[in-house]
Structure formats: C-alpha cells, structure tokens
N, CA, C and O atoms as CSV, one atom per row, in Angstrom:
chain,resi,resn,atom,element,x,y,z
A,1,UNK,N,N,17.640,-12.320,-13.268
A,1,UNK,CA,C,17.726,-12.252,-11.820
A,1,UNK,C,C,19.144,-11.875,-11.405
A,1,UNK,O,O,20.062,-11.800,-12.221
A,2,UNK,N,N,19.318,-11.580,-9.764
A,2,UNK,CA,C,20.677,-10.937,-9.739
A,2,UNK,C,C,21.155,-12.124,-8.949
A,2,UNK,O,O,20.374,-12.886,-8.379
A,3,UNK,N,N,22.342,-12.246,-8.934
A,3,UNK,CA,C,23.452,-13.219,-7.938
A,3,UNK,C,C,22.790,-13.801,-7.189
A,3,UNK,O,O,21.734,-13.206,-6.973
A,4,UNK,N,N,22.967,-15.315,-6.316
A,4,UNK,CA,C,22.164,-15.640,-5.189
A,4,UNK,C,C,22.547,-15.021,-4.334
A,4,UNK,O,O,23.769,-14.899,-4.248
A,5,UNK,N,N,21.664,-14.349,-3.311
A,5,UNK,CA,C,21.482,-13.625,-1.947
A,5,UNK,C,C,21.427,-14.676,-1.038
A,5,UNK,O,O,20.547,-15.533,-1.115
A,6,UNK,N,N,22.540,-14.687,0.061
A,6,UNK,CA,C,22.257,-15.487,1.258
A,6,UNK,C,C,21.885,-14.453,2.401
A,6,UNK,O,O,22.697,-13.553,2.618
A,7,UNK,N,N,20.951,-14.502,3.000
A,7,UNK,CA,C,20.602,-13.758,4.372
A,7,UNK,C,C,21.111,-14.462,5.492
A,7,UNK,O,O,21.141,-15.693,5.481
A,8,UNK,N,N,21.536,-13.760,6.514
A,8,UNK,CA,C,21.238,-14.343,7.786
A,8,UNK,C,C,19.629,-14.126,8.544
A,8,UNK,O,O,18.620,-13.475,8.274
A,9,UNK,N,N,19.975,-14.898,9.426
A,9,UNK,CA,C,17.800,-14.969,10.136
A,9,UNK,C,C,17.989,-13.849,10.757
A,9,UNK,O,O,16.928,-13.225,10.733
A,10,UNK,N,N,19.037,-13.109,11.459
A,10,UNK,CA,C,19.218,-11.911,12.148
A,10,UNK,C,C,18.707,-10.574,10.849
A,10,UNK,O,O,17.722,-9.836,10.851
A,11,UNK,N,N,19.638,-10.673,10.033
A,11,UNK,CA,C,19.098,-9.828,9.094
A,11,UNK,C,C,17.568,-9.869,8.296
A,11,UNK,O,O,17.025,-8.886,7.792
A,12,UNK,N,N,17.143,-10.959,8.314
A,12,UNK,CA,C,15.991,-11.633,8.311
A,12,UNK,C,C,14.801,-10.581,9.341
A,12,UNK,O,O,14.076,-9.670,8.942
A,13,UNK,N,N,14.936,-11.047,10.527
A,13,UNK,CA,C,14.125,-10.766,11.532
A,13,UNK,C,C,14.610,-8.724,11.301
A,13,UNK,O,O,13.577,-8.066,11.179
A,14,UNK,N,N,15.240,-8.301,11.275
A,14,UNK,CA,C,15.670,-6.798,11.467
A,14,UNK,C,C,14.827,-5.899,10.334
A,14,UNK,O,O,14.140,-4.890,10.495
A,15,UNK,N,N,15.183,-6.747,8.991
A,15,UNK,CA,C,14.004,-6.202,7.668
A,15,UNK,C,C,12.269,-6.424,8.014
A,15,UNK,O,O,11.383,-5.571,7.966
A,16,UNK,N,N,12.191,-7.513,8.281
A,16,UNK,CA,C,10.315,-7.914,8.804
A,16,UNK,C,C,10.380,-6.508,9.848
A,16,UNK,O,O,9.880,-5.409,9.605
A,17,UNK,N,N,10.989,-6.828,10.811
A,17,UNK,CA,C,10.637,-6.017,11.610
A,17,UNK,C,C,10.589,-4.177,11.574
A,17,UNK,O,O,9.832,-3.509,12.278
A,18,UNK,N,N,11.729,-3.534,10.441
A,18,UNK,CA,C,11.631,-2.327,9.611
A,18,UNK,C,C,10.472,-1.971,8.728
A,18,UNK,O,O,9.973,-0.864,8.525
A,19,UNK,N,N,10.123,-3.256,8.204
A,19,UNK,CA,C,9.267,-2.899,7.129
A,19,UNK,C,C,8.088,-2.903,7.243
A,19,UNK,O,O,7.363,-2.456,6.354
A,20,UNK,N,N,7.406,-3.653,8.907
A,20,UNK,CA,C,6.463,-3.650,9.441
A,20,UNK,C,C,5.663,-2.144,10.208
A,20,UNK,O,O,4.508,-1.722,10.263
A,21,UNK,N,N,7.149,-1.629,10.772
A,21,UNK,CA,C,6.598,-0.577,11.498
A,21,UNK,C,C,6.700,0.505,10.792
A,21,UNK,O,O,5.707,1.226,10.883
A,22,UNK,N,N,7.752,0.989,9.943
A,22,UNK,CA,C,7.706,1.575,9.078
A,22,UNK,C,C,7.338,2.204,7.600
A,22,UNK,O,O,7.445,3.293,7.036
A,23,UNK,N,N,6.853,0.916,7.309
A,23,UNK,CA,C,5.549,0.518,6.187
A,23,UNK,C,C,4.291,0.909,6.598
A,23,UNK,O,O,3.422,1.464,5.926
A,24,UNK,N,N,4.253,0.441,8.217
A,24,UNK,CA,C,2.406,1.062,8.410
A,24,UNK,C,C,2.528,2.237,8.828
A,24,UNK,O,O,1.477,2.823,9.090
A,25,UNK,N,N,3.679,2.885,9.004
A,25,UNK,CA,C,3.695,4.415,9.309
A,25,UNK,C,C,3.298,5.018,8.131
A,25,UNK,O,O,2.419,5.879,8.152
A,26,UNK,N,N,3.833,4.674,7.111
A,26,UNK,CA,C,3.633,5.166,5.696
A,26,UNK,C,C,2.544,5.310,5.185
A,26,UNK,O,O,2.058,6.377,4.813
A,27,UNK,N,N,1.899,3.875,5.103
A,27,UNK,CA,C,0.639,3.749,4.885
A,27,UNK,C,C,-0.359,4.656,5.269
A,27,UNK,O,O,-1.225,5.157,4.552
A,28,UNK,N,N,-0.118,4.855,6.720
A,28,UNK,CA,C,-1.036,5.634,7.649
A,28,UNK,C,C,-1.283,6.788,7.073
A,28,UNK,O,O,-2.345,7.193,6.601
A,29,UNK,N,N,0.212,7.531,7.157
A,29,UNK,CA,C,0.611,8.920,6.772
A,29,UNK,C,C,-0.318,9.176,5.231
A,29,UNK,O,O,-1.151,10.080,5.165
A,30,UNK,N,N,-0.084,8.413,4.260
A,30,UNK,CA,C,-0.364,8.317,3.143
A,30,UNK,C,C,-2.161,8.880,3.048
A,30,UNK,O,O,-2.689,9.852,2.507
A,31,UNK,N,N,-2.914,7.263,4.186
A,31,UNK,CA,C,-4.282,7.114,4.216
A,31,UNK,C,C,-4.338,8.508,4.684
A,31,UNK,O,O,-5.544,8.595,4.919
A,32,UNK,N,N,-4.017,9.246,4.872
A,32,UNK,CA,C,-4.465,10.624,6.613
A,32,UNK,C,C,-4.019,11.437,5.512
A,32,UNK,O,O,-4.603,12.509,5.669
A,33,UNK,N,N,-3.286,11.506,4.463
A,33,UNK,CA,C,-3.041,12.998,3.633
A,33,UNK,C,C,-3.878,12.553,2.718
A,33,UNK,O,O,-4.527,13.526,2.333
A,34,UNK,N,N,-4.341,11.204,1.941
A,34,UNK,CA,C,-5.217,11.584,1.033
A,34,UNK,C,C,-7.069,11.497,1.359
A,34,UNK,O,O,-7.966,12.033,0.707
A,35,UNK,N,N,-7.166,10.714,2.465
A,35,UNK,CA,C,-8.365,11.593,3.333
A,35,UNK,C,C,-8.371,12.744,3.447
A,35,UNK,O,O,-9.443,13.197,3.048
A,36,UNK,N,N,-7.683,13.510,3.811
A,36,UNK,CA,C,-7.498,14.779,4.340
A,36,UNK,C,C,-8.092,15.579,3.018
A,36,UNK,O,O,-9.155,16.180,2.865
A,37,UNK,N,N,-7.036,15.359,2.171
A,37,UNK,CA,C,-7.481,16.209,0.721
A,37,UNK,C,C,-8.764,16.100,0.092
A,37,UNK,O,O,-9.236,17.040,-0.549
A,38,UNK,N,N,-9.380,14.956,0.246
A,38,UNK,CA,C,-10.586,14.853,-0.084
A,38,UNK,C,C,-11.610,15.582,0.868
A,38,UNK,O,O,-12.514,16.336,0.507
A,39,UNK,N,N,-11.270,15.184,2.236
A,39,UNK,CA,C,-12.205,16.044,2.835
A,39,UNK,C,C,-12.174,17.756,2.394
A,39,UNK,O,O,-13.197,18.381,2.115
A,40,UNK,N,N,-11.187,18.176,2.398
A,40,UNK,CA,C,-11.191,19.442,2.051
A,40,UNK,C,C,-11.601,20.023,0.530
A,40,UNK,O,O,-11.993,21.125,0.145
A,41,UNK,N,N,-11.378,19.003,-0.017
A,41,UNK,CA,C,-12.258,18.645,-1.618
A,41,UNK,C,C,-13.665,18.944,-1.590
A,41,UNK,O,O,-14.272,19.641,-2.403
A,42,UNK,N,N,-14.135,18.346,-0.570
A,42,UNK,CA,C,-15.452,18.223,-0.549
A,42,UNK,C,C,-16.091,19.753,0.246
A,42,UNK,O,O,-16.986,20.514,-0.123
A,43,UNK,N,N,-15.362,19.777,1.237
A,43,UNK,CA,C,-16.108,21.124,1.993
A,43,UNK,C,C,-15.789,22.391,1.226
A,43,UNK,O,O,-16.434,23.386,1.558
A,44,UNK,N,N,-14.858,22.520,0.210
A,44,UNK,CA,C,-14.925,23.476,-0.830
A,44,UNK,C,C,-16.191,23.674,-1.831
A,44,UNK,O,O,-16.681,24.760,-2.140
A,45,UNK,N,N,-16.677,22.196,-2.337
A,45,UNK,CA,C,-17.718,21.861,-3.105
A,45,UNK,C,C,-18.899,22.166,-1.982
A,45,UNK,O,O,-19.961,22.377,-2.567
A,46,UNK,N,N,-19.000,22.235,-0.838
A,46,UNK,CA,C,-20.447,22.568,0.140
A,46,UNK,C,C,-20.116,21.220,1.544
A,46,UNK,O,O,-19.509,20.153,1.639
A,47,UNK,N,N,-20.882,22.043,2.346
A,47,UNK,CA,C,-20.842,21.485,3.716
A,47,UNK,C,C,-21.458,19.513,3.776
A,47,UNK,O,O,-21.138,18.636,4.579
A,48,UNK,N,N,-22.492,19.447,2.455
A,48,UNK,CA,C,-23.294,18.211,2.319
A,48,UNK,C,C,-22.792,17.502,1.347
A,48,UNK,O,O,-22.009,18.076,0.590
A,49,UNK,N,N,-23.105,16.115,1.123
A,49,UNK,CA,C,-22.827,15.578,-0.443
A,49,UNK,C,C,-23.848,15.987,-1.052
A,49,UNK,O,O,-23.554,16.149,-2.236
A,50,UNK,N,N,-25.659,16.418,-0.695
A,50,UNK,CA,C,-26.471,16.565,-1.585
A,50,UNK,C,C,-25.904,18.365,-1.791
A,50,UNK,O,O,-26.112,18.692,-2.959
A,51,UNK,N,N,-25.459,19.186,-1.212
A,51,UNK,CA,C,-24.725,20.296,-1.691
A,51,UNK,C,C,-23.629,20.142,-2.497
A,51,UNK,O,O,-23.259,20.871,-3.418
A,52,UNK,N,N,-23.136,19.124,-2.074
A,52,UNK,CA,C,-21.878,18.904,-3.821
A,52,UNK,C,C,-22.547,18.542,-5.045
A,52,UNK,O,O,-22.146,19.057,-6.088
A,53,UNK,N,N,-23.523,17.719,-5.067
A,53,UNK,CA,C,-24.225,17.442,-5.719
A,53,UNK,C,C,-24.713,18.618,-6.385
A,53,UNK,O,O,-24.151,18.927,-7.435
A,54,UNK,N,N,-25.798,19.434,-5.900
A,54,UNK,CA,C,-26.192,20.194,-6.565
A,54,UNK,C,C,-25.490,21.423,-7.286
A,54,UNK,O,O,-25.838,22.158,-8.210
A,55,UNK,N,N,-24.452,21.349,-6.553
A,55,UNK,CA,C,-23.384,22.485,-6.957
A,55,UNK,C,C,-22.432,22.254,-8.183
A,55,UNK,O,O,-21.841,23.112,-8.840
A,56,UNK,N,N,-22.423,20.330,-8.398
A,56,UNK,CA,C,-22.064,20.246,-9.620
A,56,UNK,C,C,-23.103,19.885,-10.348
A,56,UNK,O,O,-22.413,19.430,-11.260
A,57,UNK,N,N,-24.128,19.714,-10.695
A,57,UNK,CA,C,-24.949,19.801,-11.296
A,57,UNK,C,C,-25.389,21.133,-11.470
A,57,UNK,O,O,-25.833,21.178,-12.617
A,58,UNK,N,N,-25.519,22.430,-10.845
A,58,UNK,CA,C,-25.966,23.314,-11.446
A,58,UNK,C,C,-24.641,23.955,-12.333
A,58,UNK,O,O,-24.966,24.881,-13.076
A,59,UNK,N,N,-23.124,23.560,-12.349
A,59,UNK,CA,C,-22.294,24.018,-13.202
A,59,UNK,C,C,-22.467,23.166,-14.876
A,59,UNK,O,O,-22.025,23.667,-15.910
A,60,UNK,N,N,-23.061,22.069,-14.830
A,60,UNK,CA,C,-22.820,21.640,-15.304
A,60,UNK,C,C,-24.237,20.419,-15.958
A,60,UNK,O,O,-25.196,20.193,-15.221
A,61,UNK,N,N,-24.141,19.741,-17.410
A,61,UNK,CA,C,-25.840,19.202,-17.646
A,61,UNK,C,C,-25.836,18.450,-16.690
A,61,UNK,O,O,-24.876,18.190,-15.965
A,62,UNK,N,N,-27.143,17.962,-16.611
A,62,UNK,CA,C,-27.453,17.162,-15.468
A,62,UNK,C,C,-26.745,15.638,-15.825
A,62,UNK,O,O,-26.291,15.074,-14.830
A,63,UNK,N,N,-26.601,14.928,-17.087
A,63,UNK,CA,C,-25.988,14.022,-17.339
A,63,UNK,C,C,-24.335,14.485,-17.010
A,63,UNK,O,O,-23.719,14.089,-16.021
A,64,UNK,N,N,-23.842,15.295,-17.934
A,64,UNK,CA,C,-22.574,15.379,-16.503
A,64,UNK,C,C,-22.048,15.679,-15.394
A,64,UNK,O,O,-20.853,15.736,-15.102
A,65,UNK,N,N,-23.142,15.914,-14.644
A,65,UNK,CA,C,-23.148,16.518,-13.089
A,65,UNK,C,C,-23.016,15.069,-12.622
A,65,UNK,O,O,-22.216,14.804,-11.724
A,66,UNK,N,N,-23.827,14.038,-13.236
A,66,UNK,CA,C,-23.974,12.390,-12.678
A,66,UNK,C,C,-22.756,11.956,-12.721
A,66,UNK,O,O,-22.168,11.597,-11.701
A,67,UNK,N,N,-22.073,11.925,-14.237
A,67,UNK,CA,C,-20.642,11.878,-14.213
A,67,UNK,C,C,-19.760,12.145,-13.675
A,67,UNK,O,O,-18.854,11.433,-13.242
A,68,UNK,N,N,-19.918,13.242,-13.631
A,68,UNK,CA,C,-18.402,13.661,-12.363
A,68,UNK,C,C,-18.440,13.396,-10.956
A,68,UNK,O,O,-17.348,13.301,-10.395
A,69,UNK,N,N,-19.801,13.217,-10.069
A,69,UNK,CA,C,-19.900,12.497,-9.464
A,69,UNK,C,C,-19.467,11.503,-8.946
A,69,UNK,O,O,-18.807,11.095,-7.991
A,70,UNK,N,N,-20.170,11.117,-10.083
A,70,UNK,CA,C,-19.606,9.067,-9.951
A,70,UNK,C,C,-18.332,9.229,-9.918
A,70,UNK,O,O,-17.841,8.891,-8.840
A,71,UNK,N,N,-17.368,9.744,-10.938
A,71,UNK,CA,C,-16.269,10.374,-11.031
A,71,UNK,C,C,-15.085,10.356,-10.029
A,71,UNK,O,O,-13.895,10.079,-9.882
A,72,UNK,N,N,-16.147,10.811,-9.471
A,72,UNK,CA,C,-15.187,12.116,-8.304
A,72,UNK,C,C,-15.170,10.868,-7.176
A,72,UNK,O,O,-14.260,10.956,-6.353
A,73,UNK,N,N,-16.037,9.765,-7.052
A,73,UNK,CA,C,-16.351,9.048,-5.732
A,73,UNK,C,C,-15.239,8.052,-5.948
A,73,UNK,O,O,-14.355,7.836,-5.118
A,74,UNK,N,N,-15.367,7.348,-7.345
A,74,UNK,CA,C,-14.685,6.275,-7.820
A,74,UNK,C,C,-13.115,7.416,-7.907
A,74,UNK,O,O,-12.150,6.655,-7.985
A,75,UNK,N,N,-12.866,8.190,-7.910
A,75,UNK,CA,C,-11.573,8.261,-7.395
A,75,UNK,C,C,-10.859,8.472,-6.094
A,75,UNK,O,O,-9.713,8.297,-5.680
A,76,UNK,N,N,-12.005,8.922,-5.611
A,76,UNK,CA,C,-11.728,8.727,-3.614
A,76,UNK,C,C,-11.671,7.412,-3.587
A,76,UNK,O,O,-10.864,7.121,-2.704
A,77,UNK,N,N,-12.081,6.489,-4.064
A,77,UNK,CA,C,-11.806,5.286,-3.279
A,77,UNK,C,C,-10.691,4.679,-4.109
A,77,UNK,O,O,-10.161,3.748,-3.503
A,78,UNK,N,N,-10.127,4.931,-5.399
A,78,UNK,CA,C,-9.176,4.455,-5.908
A,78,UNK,C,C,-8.333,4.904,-4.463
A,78,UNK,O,O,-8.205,4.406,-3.344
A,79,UNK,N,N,-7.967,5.819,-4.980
A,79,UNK,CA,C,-6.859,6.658,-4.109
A,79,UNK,C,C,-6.928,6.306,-2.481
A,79,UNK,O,O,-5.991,6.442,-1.695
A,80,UNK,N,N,-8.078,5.889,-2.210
A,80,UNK,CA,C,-7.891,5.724,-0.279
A,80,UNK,C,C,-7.449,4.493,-0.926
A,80,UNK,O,O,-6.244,4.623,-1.138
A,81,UNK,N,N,-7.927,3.177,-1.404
A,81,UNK,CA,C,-6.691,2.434,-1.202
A,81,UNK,C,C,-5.453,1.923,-1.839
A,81,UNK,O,O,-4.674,1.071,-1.414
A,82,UNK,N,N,-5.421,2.628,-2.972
A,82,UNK,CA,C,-4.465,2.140,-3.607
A,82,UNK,C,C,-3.282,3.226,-3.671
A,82,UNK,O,O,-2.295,2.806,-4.275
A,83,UNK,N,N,-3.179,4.501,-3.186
A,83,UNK,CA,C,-2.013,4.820,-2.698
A,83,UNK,C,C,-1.553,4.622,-1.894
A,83,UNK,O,O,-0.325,4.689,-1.966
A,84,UNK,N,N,-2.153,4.250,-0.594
A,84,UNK,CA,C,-0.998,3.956,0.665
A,84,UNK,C,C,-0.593,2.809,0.356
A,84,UNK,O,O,0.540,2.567,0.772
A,85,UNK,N,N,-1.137,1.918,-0.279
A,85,UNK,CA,C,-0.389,0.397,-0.629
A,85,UNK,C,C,0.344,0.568,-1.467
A,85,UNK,O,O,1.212,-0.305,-1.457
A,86,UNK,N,N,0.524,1.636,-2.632
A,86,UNK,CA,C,1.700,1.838,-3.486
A,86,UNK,C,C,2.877,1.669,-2.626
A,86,UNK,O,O,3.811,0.868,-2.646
A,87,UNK,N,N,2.439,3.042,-1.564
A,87,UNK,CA,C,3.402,3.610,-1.179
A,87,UNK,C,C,4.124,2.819,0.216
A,87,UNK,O,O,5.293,2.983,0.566
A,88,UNK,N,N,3.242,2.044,0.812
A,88,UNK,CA,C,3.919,0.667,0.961
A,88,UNK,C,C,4.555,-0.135,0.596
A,88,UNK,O,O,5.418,-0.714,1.255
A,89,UNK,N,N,4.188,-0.382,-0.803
A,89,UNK,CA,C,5.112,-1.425,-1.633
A,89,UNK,C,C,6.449,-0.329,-2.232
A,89,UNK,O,O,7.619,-0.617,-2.481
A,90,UNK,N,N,5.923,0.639,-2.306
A,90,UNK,CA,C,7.959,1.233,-2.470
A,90,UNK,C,C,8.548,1.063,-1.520
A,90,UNK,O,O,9.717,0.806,-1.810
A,91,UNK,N,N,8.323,1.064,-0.169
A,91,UNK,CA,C,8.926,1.077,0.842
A,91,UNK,C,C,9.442,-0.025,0.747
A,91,UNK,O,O,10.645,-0.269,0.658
A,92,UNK,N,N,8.497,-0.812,0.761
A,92,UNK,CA,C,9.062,-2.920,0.873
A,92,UNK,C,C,10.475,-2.612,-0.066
A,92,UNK,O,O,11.655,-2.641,0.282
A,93,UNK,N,N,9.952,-2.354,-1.197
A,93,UNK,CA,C,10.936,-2.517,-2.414
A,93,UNK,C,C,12.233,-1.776,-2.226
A,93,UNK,O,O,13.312,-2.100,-2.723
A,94,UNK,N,N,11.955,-0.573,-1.321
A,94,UNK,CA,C,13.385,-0.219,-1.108
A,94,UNK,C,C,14.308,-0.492,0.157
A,94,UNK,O,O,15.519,-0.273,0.186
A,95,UNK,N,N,13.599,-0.970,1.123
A,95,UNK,CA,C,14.174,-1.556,2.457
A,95,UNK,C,C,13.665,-3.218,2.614
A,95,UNK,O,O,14.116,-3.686,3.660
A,96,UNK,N,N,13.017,-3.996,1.999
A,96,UNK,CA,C,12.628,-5.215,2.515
A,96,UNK,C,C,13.644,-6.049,1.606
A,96,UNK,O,O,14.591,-5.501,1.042
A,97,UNK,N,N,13.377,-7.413,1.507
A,97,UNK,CA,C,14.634,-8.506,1.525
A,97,UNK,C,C,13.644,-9.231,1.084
A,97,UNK,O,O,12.621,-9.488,1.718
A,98,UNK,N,N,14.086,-9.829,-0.757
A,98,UNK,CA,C,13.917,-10.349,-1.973
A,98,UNK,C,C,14.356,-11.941,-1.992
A,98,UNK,O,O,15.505,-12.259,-1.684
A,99,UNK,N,N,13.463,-12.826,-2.335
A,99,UNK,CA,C,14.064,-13.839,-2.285
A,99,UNK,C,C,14.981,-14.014,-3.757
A,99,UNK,O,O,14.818,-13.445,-4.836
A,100,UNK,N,N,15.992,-15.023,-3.343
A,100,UNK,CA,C,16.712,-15.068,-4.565
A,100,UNK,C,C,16.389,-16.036,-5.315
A,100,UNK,O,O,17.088,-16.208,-6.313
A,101,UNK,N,N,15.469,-16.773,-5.116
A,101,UNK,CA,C,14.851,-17.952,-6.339
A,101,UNK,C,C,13.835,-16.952,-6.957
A,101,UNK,O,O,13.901,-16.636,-8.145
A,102,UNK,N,N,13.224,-16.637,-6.408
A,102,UNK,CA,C,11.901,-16.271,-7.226
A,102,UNK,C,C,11.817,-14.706,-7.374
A,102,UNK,O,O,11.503,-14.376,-8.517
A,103,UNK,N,N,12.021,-13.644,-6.492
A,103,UNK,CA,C,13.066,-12.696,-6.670
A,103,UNK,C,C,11.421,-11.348,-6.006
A,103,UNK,O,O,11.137,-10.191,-6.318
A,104,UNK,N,N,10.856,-12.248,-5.148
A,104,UNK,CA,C,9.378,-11.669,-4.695
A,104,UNK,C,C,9.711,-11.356,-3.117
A,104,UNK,O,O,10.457,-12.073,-2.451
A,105,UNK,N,N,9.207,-10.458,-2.732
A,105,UNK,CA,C,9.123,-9.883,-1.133
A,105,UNK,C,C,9.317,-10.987,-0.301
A,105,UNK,O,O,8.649,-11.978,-0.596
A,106,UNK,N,N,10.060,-11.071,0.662
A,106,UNK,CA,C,9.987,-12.133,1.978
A,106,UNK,C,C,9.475,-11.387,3.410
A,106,UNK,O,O,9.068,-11.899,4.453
A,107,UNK,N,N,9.700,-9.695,2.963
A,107,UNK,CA,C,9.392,-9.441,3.986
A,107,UNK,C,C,8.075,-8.622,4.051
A,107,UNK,O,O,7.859,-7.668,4.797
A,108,UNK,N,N,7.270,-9.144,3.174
A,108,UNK,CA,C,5.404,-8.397,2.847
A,108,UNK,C,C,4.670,-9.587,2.456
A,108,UNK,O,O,3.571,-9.893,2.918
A,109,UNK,N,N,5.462,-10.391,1.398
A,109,UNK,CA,C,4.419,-11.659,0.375
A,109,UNK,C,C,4.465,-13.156,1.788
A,109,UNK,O,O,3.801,-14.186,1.674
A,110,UNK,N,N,5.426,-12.838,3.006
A,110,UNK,CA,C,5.751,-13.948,3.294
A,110,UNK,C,C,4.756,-13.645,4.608
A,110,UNK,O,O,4.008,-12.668,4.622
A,111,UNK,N,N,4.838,-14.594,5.694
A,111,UNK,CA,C,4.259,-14.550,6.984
A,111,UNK,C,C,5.478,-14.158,7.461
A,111,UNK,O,O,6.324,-14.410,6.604
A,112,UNK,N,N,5.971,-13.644,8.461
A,112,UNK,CA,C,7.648,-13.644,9.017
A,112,UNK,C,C,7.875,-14.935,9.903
A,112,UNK,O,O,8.941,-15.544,9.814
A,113,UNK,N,N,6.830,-15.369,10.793
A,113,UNK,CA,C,6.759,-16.390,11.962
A,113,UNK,C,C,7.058,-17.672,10.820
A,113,UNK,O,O,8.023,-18.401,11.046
A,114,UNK,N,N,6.182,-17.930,9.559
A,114,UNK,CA,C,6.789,-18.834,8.613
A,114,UNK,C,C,8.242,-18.930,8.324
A,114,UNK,O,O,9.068,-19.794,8.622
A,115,UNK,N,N,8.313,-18.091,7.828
A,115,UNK,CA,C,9.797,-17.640,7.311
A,115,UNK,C,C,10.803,-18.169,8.190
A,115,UNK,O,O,11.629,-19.011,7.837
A,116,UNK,N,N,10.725,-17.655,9.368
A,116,UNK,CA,C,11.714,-17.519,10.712
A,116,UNK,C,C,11.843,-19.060,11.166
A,116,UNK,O,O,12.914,-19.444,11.638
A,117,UNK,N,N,10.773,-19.928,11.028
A,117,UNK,CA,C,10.528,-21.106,11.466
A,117,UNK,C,C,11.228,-21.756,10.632
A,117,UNK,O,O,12.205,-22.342,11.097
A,118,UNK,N,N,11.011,-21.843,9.424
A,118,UNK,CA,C,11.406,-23.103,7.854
A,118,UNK,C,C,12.908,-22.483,7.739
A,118,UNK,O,O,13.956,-23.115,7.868
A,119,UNK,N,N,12.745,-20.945,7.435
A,119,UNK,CA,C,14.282,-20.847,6.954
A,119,UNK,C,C,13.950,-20.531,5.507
A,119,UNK,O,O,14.883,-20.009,4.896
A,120,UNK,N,N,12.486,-20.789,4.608
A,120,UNK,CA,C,12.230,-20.682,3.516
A,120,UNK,C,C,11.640,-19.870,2.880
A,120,UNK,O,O,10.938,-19.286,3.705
A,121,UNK,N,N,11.432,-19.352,1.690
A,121,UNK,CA,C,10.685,-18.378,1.068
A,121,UNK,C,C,9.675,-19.471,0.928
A,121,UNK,O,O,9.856,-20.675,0.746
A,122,UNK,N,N,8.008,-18.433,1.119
A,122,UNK,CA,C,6.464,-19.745,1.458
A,122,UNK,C,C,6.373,-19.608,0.083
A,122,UNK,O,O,6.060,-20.731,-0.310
A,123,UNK,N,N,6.489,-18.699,-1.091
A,123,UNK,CA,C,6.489,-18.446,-2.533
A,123,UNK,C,C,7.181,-20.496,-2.912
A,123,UNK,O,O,6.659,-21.582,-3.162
A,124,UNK,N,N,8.357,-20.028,-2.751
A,124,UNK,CA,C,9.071,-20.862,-4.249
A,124,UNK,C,C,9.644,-22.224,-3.054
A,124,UNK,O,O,9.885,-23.379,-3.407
A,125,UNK,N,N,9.747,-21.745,-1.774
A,125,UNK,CA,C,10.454,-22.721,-1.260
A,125,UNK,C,C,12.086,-22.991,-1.335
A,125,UNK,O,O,12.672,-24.036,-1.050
A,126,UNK,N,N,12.685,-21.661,-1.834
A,126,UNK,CA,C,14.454,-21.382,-1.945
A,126,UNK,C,C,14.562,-21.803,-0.234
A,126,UNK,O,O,13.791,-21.429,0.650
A,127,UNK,N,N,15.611,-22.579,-0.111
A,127,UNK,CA,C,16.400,-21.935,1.229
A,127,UNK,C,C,16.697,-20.379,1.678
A,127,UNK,O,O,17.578,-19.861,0.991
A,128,UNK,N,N,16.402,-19.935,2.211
A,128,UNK,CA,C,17.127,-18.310,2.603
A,128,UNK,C,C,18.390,-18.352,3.563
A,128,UNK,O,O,19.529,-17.935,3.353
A,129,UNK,N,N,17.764,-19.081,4.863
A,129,UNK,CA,C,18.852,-19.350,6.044
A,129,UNK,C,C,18.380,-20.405,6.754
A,129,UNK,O,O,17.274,-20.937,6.846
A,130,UNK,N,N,19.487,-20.604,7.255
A,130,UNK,CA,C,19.688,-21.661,8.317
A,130,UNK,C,C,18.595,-21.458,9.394
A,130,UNK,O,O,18.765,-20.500,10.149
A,131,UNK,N,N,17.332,-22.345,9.595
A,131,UNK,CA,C,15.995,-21.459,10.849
A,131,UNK,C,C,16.762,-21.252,12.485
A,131,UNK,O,O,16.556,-20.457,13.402
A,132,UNK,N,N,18.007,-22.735,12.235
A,132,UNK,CA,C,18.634,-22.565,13.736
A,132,UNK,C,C,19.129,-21.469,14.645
A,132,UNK,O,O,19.552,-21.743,15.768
C-alpha cells in the first residue's frame, strides 16, 4: 500500500461530485457507441434478426449458423454492460479518492451522504476526515 492519505471533506465532496457526473457521462458515451455499433452490425447482416439469422445460416452449417448467433448475442450483451462500467471504473481509478486502509474507491464503492456524514470509509472503517 502507499503512504497514509489524509483528505479533506472539501476534497472529499469535489471527487464524489467529479466522478459522479463525469463517470455517467462516460458511461453513457460508452453505452451509445457500443449500441450504436451493434446496431449497425446488425443492419449490415439484414433489416430483421430472422434476416440475420438466415443470412448466417445460409453462409454457413446450420449448427454453426446457431453458434455464431448465440455468439454474436452473448457478445452484445457482454459489451452493453461491461464496457461502460470498465470504462467507468478507469475513470474512478484515475480521478476518484482511495481509501488509505483498505486502498478501495470512496468515491464509487462508498455512498458519498455516508462518507460525508461518519468521516469514514463504509469498506474498512479508516478515518478519512474530520465529518465537521
């Protein structure tokens, strides 16, 4: 772990509040470009899913037409949600504020109204700051 970090609640409240609006911008941006690509994924493959369907199935046997399918679905939904939350959590990781006991997000893993109230990380229970 690195050195203990003392915050102030000002600096406190300034990170929650960066990483909130700027995190769901990201997110957004993220959700809306990899929707996007898929949609255009798909209307390349035909106007229908039973036209994607058949269009990969006639390239291809009918057992791997099923496959890529399935394939192709189970990675639209990887990707709708687990890139914008990546790309959320880089954000946290490069602008949000780490507790120094336990060394985990205060400003994503925590509530902020908690935080702001106790003065504490809700994880480990370190002091951060003074709540006064």
């Amino acid at each position: 772990m690195s050195e203990a970090f003392t915050m102030t609640k000002e600096q406190f409240t300034e990170a929650s509040r960066r990483v909130a609006i700027y995190g769901n911008l990201v997110l957004g941006v993220t959700a809306i470009i990899v929707l996007t690509s898929f949609i255009l994924a798909a209307r390349l493959a035909g106007p229908t899913p039973d036209h994607f369907h058949r269009w990969v199935e006639s390239h291809t046997s009918e057992a791997t037409g099923h496959l890529m399918i399935i394939l192709f679905y189970v990675l639209f939904m990887v990707a709708l949600v687990f890139l914008p939350l990546a790309c959320g959590l880089c954000f946290d990781r490069r602008y949000g504020l780490r507790c120094s006991g336990c060394g985990r997000s205060v400003t994503v893993r925590c509530r902020s109204a908690e935080v702001l109230k106790t003065g504490k990380c809700c994880l480990c229970e370190q002091k951060l700051f003074d709540p006064i």
